[in-house]
N, C-alpha and C positions, 0 to 999 in steps of 0.2 A: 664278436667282431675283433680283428687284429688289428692292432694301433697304428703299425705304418707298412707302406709297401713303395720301395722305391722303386722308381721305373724311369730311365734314360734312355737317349740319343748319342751319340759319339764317333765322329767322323774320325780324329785324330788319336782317339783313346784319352785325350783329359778329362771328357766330359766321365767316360767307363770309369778314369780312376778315383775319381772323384765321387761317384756311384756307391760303387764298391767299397770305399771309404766310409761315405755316411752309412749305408745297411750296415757296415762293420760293426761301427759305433753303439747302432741304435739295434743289433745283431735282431733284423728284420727282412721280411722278403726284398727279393730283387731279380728285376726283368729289364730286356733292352726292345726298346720300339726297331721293330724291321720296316723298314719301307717294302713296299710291294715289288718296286722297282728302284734301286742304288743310281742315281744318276745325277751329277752336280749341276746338267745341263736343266733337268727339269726345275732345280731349286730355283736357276738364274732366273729361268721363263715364270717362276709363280706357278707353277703345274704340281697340281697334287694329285700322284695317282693311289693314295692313302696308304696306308697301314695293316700289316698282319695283325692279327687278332693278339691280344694278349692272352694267356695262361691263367694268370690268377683273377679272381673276382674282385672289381676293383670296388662294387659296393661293399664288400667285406672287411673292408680297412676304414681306418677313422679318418687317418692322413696319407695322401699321396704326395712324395714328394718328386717332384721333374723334375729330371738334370740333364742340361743340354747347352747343346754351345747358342750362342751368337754370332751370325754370320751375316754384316756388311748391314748389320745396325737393326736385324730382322728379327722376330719368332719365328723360326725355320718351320718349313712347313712339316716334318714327321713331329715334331713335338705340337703342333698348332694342330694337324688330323687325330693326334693322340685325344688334345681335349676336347675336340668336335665330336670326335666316337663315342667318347665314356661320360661327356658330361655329365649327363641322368646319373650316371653312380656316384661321380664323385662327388663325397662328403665334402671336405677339407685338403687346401692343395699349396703346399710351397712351391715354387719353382726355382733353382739352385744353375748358377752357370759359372762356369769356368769359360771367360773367355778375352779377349783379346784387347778390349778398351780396358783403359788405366781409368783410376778415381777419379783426375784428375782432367779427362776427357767421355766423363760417363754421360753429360748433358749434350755433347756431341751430337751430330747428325748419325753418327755408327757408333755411340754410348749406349751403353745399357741399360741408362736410366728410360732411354727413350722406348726401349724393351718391355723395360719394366712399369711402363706406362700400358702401351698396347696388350701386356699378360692381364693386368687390372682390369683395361675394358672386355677381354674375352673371356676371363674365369667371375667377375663378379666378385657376389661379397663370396667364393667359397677359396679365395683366395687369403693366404694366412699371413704370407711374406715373401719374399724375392730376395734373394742375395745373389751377390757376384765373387767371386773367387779369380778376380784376374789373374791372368798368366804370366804378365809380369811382375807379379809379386815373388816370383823366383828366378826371376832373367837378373840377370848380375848386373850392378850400375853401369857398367860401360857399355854395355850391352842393349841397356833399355830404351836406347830412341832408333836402334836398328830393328824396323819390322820384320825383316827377314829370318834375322835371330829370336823375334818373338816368336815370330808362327811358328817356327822349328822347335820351339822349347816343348815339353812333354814334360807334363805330373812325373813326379818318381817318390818313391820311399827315401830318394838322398836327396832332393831338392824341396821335399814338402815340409819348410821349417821357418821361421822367421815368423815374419807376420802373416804369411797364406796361413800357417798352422793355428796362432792366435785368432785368426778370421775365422776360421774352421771351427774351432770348439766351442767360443762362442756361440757358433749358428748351432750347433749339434745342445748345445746347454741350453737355447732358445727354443730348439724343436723339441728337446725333452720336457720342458716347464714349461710351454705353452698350456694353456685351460683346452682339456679338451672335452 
């Protein structure tokens, strides 16, 4: 059995870079959840027309770790069909977001924390941990109460430093030392 298999969602590419970061780290497989159907219309309505099948055997892995954004305080529905499909396989499951609430607004009505309440009630105990990697952890201080400038920001290799980077390896030193 192989230790980890990353597998994401990514509308805007933060969630991909973010992805492709952690597999980097942990230099383990990596897949992207396809919706059946690409449509932001269906997300607003709560209409799930499910998911492509994944590639890799996700009962083969010890750890899955999901990486997906937060949008307007949800579990979006292709990462939420992800874990309805593969439940029965999965062992062990982080779930990893890059997304738009600050720490500071994470208990919010559109925080994360509220996210990561709702992952808990639908993964159970095969859930391991949740983090967040907000995205204004690299939106520059004058910058940071302008939403507009938020959403526009994008992961890069020049702006992944500061404390996103500290947050990061952390989580990556926490998914490594976990008991598995």
């Amino acid at each position: 059995m192989k230790k980890f298999l990353v597998v994401y969602y990514s509308r805007t590419g933060n969630n991909e870079y973010l992805a492709k970061k952690i597999a980097g780290e942990l230099k383990c497989d990596i897949e992207k959840i396809k919706p059946r159907l690409k449509s932001f219309i269906f997300f607003l309505l709560k209409i799930s027309l499910g998911i492509q099948k994944i590639k890799h055997d996700i009962a083969g892995y010890e750890n899955i770790i999901l990486c997906g954004p937060i949008m307007m305080g949800r579990f979006i529905t292709p990462l939420h069909d992800f874990f309805k499909k593969y439940r029965k396989s999965i062992n062990k499951i982080y779930f990893v977001t890059c997304c738009g609430s600050s720490f500071d607004l994470r208990d919010d009505k559109f925080g994360h924390a509220t996210v990561f309440k709702r992952v808990k009630e639908i993964t159970g105990n095969k859930l391991v941990h949740c983090e967040a990697l907000p995205i204004c952890l690299v939106v520059p201080d004058d910058k940071k109460e302008d939403g507009d400038a938020v959403m526009k920001t994008r992961l890069s290799d020049e702006n992944f430093e500061g404390e996103i980077e500290e947050r990061f390896n952390r989580l990556i030193d926490k998914i490594k030392n976990e008991k598995q």
